[in-house]
N, C-alpha and C positions, 0 to 999 in steps of 0.2 A: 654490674660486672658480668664480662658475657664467661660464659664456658668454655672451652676449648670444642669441646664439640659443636659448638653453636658455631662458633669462629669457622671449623675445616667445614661445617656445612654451608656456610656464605661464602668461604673461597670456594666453592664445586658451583655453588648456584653463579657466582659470580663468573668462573671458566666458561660452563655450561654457557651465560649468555656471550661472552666474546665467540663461543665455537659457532653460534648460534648465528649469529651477526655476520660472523665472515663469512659464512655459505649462503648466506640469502640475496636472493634477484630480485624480491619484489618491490614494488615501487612504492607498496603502502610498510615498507620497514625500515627502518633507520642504514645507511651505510657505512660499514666499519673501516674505515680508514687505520687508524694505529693502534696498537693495542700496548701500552707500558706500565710498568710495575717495578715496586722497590719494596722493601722487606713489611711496608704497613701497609701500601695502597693498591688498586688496581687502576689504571687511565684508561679508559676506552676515547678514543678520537672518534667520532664519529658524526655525520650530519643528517638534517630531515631532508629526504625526498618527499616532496608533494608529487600525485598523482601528474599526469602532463596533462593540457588544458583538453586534448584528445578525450581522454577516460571521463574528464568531469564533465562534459558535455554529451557525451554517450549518457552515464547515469542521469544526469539532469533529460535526456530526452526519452530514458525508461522510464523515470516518473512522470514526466507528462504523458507519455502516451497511458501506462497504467490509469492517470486519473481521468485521462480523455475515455478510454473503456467505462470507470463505470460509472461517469456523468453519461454515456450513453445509454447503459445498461437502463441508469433510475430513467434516463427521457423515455425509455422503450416500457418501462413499467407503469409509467405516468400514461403515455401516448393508450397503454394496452387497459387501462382501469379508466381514463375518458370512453375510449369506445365501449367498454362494459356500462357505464352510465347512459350514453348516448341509446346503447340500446335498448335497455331497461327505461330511460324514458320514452323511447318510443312505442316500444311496448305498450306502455300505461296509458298514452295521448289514443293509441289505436282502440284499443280495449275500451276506453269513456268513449270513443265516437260511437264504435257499435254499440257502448251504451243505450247512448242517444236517440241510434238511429233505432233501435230497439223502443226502446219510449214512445219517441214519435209514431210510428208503427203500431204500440198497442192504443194510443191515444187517437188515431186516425181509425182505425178500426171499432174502438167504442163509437165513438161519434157518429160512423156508419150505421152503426145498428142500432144509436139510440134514435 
């Protein structure tokens, strides 16, 4: 059983959204067409507006570009941690030749003297 104050507080919420309805332009809110009522109900008339095919193609082309960004972003971080590799093994390959050449050098040298 509801209370009477429950009751006048859903007829306010229930005005509130026909006030609500009738002043609104946007394309993502319902449009209020009629508004009727008799001593128990309220009718609101109204229909769904879907976005126009405009708008859902602009958002569909924010998301791909967003995702375009940062599948670039990780290729750029991938591309930047290859050269970091790249260069650290080159490093390493340089470093074992002067090894080498280092070796060979002290082994040429013994050989001379022995």
């Amino acid at each position: 059983m509801w209370s009477v104050a429950a009751l006048e507080g859903n007829v306010l919420a229930v005005l509130a959204e026909r006030d609500a309805l009738a002043v609104s332009k946007s394309p993502f809110i319902v449009h209020l067409y009629y508004s009727l009522q008799n001593t128990d109900n309220v009718y609101l008339v109204s229909s769904i507006k879907y976005p126009s095919s405009s708008v859902l193609i602009m958002i569909i082309m924010i998301i791909i570009m967003i995702m375009i960004t940062i599948i670039i972003i990780i290729v750029i971080k991938i591309i930047t941690l290859a050269m970091i590799i790249i260069v650290i093994i080159a490093l390493v390959v340089v470093v074992t030749i002067i090894i080498i050449i280092i070796i060979i050098v002290i082994i040429i040298i013994i050989i001379i003297l022995v």
